[in-house]
C-alpha positions in Angstrom: 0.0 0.0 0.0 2.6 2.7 0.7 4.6 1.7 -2.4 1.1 2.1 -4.7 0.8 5.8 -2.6 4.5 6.5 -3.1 3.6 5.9 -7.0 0.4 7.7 -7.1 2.1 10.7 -5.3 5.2 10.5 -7.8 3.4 10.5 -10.9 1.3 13.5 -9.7 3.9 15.6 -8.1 7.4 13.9 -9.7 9.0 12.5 -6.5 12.9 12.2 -8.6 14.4 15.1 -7.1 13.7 13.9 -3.3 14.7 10.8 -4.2 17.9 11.3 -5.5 18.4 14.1 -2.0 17.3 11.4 -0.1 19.6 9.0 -1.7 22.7 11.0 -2.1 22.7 12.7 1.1 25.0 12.2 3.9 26.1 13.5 6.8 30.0 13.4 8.4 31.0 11.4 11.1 33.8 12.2 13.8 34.2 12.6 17.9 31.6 16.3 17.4 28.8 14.6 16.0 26.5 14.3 19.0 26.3 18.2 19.3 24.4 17.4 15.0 21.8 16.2 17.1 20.9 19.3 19.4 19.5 21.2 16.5 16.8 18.4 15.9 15.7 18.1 19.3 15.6 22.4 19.4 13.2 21.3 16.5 10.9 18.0 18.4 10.5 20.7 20.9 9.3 23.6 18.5 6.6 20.8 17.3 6.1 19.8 21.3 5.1 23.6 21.9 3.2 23.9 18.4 0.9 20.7 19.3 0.0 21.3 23.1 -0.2 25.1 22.2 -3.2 24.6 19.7 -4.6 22.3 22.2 -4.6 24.9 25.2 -5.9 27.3 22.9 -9.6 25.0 22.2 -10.7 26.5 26.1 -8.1 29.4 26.8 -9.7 33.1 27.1 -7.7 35.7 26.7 -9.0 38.3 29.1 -8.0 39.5 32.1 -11.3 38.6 34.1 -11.2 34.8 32.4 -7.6 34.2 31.5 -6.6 32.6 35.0 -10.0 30.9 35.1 -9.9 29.4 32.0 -6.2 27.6 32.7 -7.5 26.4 36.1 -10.5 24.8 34.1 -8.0 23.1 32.0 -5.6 21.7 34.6 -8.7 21.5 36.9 -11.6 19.7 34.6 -10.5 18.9 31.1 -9.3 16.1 30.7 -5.5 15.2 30.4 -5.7 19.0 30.7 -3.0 19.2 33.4 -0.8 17.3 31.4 -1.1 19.1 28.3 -0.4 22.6 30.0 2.9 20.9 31.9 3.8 19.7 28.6 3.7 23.4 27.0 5.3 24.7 30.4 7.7 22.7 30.7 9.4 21.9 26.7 9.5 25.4 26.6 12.0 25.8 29.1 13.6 22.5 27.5 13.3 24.2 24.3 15.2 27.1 24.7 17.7 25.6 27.0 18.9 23.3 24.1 19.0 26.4 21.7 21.1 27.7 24.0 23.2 24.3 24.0 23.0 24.3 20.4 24.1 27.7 19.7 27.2 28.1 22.2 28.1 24.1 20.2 27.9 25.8 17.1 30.0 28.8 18.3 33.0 25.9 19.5 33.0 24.4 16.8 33.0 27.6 14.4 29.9 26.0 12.3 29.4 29.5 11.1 32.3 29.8 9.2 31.8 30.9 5.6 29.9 29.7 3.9 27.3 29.4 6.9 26.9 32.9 8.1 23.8 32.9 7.0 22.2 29.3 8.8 24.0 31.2 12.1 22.4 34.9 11.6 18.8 32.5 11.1 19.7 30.7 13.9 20.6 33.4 16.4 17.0 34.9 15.5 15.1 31.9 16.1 17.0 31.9 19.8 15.7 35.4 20.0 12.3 35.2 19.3 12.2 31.7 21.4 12.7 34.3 24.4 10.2 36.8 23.1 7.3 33.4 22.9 8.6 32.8 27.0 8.2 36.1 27.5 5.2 36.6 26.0 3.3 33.6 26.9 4.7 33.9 31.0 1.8 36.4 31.0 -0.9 34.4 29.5 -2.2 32.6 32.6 -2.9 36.0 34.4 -1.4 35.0 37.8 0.6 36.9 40.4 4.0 36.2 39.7 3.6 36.6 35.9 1.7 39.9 36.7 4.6 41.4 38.5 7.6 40.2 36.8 6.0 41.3 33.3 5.6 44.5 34.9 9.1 45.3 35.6 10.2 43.2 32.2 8.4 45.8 30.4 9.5 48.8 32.5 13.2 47.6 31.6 12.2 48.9 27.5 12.3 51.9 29.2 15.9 52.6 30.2 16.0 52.3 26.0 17.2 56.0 24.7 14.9 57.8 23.1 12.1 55.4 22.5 12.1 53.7 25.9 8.7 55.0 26.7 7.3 54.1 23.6 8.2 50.7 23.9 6.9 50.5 27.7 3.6 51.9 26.2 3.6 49.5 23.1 4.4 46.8 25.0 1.8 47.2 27.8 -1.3 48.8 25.4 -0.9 51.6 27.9 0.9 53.0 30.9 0.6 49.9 33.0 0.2 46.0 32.5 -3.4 45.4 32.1 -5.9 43.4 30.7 -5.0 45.3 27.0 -0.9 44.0 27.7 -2.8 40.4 28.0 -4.6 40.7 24.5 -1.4 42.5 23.1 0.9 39.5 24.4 -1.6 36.9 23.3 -1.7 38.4 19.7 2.0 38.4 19.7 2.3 34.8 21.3 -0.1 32.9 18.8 -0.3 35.1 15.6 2.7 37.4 14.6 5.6 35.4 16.6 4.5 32.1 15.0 4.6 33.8 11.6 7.7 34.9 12.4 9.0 31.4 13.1 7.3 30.3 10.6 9.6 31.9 8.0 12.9 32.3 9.9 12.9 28.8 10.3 12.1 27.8 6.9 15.1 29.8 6.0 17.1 28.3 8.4 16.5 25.1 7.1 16.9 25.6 3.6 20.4 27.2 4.6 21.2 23.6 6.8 20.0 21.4 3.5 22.0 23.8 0.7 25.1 23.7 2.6 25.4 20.4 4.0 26.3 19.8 8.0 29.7 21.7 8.8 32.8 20.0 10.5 34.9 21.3 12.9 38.3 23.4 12.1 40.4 20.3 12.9 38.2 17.8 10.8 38.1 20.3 7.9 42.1 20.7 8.0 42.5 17.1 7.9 40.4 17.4 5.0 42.2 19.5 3.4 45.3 17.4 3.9 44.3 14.7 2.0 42.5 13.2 5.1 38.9 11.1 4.2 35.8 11.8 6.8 33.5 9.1 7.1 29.8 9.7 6.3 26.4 8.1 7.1 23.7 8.1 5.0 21.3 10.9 6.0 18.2 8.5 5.9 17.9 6.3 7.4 20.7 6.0 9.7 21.2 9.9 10.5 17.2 10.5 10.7 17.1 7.3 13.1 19.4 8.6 15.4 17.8 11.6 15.2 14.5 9.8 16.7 15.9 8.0 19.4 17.3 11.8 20.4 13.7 12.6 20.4 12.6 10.0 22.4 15.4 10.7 25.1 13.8 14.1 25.0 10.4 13.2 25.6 11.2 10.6 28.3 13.2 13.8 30.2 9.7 16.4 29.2 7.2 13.5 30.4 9.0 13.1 33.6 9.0 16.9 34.1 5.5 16.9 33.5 4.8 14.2 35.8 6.8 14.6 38.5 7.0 18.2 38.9 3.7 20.1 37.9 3.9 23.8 36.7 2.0 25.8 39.2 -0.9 27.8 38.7 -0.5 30.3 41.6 -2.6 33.2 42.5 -4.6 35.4 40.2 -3.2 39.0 39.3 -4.3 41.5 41.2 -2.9 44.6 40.7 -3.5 46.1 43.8 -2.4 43.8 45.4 1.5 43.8 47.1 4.1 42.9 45.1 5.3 39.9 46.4 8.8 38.6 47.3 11.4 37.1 45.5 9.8 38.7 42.1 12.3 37.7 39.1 12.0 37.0 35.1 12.6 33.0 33.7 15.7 32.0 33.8 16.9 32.5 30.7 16.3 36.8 31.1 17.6 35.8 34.7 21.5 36.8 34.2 20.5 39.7 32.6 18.0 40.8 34.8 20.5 40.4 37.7 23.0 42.7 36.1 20.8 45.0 35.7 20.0 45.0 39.6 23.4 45.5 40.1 24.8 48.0 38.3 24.9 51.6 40.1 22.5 54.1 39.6 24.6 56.7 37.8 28.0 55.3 35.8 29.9 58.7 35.0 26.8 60.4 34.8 24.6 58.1 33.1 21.5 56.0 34.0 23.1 52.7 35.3 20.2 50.9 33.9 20.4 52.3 30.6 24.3 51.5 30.5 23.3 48.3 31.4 20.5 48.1 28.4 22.7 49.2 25.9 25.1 47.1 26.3 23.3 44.0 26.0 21.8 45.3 23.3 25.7 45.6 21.6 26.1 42.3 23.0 23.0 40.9 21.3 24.1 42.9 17.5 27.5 41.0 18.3 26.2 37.6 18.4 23.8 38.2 15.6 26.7 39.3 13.0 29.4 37.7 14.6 30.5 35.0 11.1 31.1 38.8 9.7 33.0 39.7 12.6 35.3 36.7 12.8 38.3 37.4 10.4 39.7 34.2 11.3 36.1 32.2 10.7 35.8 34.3 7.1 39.1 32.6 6.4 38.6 29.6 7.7 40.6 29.6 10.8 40.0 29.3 14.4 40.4 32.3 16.6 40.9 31.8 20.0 39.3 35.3 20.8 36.0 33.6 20.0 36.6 30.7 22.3 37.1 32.5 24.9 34.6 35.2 24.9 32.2 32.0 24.6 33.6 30.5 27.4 33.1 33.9 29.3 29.7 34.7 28.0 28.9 31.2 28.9 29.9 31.4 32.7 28.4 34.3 32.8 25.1 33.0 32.1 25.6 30.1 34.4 27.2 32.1 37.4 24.5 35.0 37.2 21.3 32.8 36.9 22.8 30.7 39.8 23.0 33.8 41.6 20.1 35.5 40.6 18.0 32.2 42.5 20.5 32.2 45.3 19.8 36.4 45.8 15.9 36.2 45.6 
């Protein structure tokens, strides 16, 4: 039966050119290849979040009097409902912890040198609009904690120069986080960020698939020396690893799910006290924490806008960094890049560590 569909299918849409891709494609072996595998579950997740996300959406309201109460009918009365919202919770933490994993693997092993500066500058914006779906969807269930901590998320757009109160009012449909920020960040969450994915990603694929899987600098130089790298057929022995990645993935999100419920909380009320211990996820966590801790005036300017700024350079860095790596354009490894990965890297770890520790 799947032979006569595989026919039917080929004489209608002319299968020969997947064929021969699927065929003729292959994908190198050496001591890096596990870190191939990181971008593929960063993709199971993706489809994770897209499948329980429509799901949560059949009873969700998005209203600030029936937001929270619509979320406590689904992990209260629907069934399997509980499940399904852990499931969304919780794989997208796991998602954009492994694009994290995936890009700093990527950065190691220079897989954005030419002629992949493009599948990196893709990639980079997928990570960032991975952390503008957590940020907007924290909000969504319309309790306390989300309340507050999107509250002074938002009021950090407005150490920006110039525009920062724009973007606070933008941001929050007004001057303060109310039931039009919960409409504004549901738009955003389901509609114009999913587009946005949508097309970035597409991209980013097309960009894997035109220039093959890269190798690292000391693979490619033994290349280059005459030096054979062995290669697996991409289907089906690359795809089935792949899967069993998956499956290690879904055995780690189930057990989250399981054994560790997301919370539900309070609902928001905003006159109510802002309640201790108050912080962002933990991926704006590091950040966040800097932020806290930088003095209020740095040789006569706003700490906090200091502090804004320079992420923001940090963030235009990391976006166009293949152009900015001489030694990448030429296909060299530069030791500058390792270790401001390494930094950047313990950075992240130390201040998230502390900002927990602090709260």
């Amino acid at each position: 039966m799947t032979q006569q569909l595989i026919a039917w299918l080929d004489e209608r849409l002319d299968l020969t050119a997947i064929r021969h891709f699927v065929e003729e494609k292959s994908v190198p072996v050496h001591r890096h290849s596990v870190w191939y595998y990181m971008g593929g579950i960063t993709l199971f997740l993706v489809g994770v979040q897209v499948a329980t996300g429509i799901l949560l959406l059949l009873y969700y309201r998005p209203s600030a009097g029936e937001a929270y109460e619509s979320v406590k009918f689904i992990v209260s009365q629907v069934e399997f409902g509980w499940l399904i919202r852990n499931l969304h919770s919780w794989s997208a933490n796991l998602l954009i912890f492994m694009a994290f994993v995936h890009l700093f693997s990527t950065l190691f092993l220079r897989s954005y040198r030419r002629p992949r500066e493009l599948t990196w500058v893709t990639g980079v914006l997928l990570l960032f609009i991975m952390m503008g779906f957590g940020f907007s969807g924290y909000l969504l269930p319309w309790n306390e904690l989300a309340f507050f901590a999107t509250k002074v998320g938002t009021g950090i757009a407005g150490a920006v120069p110039f525009v920062g109160d724009f973007l606070v009012r933008f941001l929050r449909g007004g001057d303060e986080v109310t039931g039009a920020t919960l409409t504004r960040f549901y738009g955003l969450h389901v509609a114009i960020l999913p587009a946005m994915t949508t097309v970035v990603l597409g991209m980013h694929l097309l960009f894997i698939q035109r220039q093959g899987m890269s190798v690292p600098p000391s693979v490619e130089a033994r290349e280059k020396a005459g030096a054979k790298t062995p290669q697996i057929p991409f289907f089906p022995h690359y795809v089935l690893h792949d899967v069993m990645w998956w499956y290690v993935a879904l055995a780690v999100l189930a057990a989250l799910a399981l054994f560790l419920p997301w919370e539900l909380g309070t609902k928001a009320d905003a006159f109510a006290p802002v309640p201790a211990g108050i912080r962002p996820e933990w991926y704006f966590l590091a950040m966040f924490q800097v932020l806290k801790l930088l003095p209020a005036h740095i040789l006569g300017i706003e700490g906090e806008v200091l502090g804004v700024l320079g992420f923001g350079l940090a963030a235009l860095v990391l976006l166009f960094l293949p152009f900015l790596d001489r030694g990448a354009a030429e296909g060299r490894s530069s030791k500058l890049v390792t270790i401001g990965g390494i930094l950047a890297l313990a950075y992240m770890v130390v201040f998230t560590i502390y900002g927990y520790l602090a709260a």
